[in-house]
C-alpha positions in Angstrom: -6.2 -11.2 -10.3 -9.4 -13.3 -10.7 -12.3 -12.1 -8.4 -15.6 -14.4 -8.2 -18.7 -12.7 -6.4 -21.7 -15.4 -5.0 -24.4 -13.5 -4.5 -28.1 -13.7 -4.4 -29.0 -10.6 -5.8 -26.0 -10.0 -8.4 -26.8 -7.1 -10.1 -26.5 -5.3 -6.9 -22.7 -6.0 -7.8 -23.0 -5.4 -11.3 -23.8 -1.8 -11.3 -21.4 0.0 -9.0 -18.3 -2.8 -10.2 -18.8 -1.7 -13.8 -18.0 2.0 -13.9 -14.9 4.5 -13.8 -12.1 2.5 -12.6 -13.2 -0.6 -11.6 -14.3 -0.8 -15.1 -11.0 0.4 -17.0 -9.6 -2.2 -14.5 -11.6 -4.7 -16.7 -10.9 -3.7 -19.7 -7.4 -3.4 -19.3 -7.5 -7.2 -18.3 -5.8 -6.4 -14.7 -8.8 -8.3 -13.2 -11.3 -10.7 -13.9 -14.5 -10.1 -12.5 -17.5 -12.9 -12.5 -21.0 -12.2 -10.7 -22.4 -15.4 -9.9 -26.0 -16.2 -8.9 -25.9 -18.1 -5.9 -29.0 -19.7 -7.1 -27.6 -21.2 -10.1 -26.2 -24.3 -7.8 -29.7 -24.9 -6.2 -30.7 -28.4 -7.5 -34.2 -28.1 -6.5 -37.3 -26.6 -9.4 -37.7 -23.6 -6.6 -34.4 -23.2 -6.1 -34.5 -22.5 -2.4 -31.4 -21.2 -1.2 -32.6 -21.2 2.7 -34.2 -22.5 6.0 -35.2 -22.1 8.7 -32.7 -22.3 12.1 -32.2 -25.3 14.1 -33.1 -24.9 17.9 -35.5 -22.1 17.0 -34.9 -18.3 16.0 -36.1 -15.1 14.1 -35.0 -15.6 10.5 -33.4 -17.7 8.2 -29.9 -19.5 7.3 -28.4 -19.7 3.8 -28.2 -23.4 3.7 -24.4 -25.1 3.2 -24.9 -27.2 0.0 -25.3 -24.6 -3.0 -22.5 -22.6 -1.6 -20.3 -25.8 -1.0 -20.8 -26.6 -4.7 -20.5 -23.3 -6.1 -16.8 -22.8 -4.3 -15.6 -26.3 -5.4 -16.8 -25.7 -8.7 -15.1 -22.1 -9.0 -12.2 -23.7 -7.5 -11.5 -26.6 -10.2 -11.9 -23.7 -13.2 -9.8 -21.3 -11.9 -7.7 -19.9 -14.4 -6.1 -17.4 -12.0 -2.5 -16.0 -12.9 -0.5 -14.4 -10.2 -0.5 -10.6 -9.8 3.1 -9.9 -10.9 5.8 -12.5 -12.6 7.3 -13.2 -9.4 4.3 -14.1 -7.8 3.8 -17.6 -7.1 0.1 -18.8 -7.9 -1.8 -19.8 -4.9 -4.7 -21.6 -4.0 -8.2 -19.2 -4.5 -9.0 -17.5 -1.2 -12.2 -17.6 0.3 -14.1 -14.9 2.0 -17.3 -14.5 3.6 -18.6 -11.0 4.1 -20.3 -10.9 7.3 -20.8 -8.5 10.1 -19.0 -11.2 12.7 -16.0 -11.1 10.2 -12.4 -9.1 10.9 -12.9 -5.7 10.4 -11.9 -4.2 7.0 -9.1 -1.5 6.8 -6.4 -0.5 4.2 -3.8 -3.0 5.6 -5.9 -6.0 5.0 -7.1 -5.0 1.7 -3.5 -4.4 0.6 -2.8 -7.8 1.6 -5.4 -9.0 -0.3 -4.3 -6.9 -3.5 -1.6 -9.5 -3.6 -3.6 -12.4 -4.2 -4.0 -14.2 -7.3 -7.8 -15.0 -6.6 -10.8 -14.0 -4.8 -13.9 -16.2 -4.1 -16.5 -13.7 -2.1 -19.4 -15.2 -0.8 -22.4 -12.6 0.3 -24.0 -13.4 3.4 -27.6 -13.0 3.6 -30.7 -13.4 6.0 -29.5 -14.5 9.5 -26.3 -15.5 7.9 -25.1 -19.2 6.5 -24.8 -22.7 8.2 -21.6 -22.6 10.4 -20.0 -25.7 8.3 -19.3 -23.1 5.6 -16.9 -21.1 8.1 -15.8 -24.2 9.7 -15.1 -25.8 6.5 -14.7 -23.9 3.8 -13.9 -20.3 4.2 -11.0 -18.7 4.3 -11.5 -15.5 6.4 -14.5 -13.3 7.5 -14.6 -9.8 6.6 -16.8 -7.4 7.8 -16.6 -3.7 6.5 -17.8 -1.7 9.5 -19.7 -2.4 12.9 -23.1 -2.2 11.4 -25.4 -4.4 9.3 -26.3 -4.5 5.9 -29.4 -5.6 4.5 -26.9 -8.0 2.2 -23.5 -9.3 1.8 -23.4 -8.3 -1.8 -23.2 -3.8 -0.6 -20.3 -4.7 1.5 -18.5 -7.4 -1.1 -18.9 -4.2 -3.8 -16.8 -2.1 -1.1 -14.2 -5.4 -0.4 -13.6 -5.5 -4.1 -13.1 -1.6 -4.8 -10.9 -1.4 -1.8 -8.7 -4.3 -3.2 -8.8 -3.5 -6.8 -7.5 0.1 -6.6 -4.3 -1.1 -4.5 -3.1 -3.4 -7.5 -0.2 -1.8 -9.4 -1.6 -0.9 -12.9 -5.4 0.4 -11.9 -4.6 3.5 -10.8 -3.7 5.9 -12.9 -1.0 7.0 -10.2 0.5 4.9 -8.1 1.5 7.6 -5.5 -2.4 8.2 -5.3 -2.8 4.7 -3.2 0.2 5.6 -1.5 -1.2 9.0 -0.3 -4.7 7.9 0.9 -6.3 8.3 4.1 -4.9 5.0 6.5 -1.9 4.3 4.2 0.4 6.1 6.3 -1.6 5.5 9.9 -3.3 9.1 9.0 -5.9 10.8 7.5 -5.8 12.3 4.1 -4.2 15.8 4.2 -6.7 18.5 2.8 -6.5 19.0 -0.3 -7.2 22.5 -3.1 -7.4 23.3 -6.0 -8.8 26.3 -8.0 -9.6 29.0 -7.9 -7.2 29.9 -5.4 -10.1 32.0 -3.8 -13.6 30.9 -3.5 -16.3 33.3 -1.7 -13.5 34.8 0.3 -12.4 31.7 1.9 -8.5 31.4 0.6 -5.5 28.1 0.4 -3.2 28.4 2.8 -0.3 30.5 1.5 2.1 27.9 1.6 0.2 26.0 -1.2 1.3 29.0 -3.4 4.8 29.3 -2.3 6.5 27.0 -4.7 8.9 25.4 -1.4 8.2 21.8 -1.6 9.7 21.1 1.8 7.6 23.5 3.6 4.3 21.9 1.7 5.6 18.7 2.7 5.6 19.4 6.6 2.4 21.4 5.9 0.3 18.7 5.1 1.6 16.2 7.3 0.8 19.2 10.1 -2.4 18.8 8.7 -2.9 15.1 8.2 -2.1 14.9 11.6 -5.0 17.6 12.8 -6.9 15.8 10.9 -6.9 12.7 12.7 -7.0 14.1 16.2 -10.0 15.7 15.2 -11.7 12.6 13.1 -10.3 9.9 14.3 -7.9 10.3 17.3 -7.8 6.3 18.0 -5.6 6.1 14.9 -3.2 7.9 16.9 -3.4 5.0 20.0 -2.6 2.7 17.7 
């Protein structure tokens, strides 16, 4: 998969995207991950990237013209190969992190996982000029109802979410499978050792050796879990 970050403030991407298995994802060529500066298709000396809201308003709005050019240009050198062999390669996909996007959960990242490429543009200020949704974006993601100082913190946890789901990157594929949301529950708890730690001991059935009875343990607990976390998982 090809991923493309615009951003005004790329190294906020940089940092977090380049460690543990994000990295190895890298090197092992299962992605290929560019960090653009939006700024870099300014055409201006100042390289204004802004202004101000028409009809009046706190703030400003990321104006439509650099981002235009920097899709259309990441568009015509794409070099994007499908994620498997029977795959077929589709056009980039273009997503706008903002907080009046579709919310974010392990469905819709899966679905994304089975692209071939990512263009994410970081919203910023008061947001961009409504012709780039209208006219050029794919979908709007947001990752939570909250805001963000940036686009670029929530396009770090778009892409992690994504990456990890593509077969190869983790180092088991049973581990995606068993996450929290994957199976409409929370994570099970989990142990490990020492078996007892200030007093506080597993569960005996950890130790027990009968796989079927761990089995309908954790889902036992999974399900506690969620009543207790997040019982509107269990409406759905």
């Amino acid at each position: 998969m090809k991923i493309d970050i615009l951003t005004l403030f790329p190294e906020i991407c940089r940092a977090p995207l380049s460690e543990s298995i994000m990295k190895r994802a890298q090197q092992n060529k299962i992605i290929d991950l560019q960090i653009h500066n939006l700024r870099d298709w300014t055409t201006d000396k100042h390289h204004i990237v802004d202004d101000a809201p028409f009809g009046g308003g706190q703030g400003m709005v990321m104006k439509p013209e650099p981002i235009f050019e920097a899709v259309e240009d990441l568009k015509k050198t794409s070099n994007a190969q499908p994620p498997t062999p029977n795959v077929e390669l589709r056009k980039p996909n273009v997503i706008l992190m903002s907080p009046a996007g579709k919310r974010l959960g392990q469905k819709l990242a899966a679905e994304l996982s089975k692209e071939s490429h990512l263009i994410i543009i970081c919203g910023h200020y008061e947001g961009v000029d409504h012709r780039v949704i209208e006219h050029l974006v794919d979908l709007e993601i947001s990752i939570g109802d909250y805001v963000l100082t940036n686009g670029a913190i929530a396009a770090v946890v778009l892409v992690d979410a994504v990456v990890r789901l593509i077969p190869g990157v983790l180092g088991d594929e049973q581990s995606a499978a068993d996450d929290s949301f994957s199976a409409g529950l929370l994570e099970t708890p989990q142990y490990t050792r020492p078996a007892e730690f200030r007093g506080w001991k597993i569960p005996d059935v950890l130790l027990s050796g009968n796989h079927a009875e761990i089995a309908k343990w954790r889902k036992e607990q999974a399900k506690r879990r969620t009543e207790r976390n997040r019982p509107d998982l269990l409406d759905l």
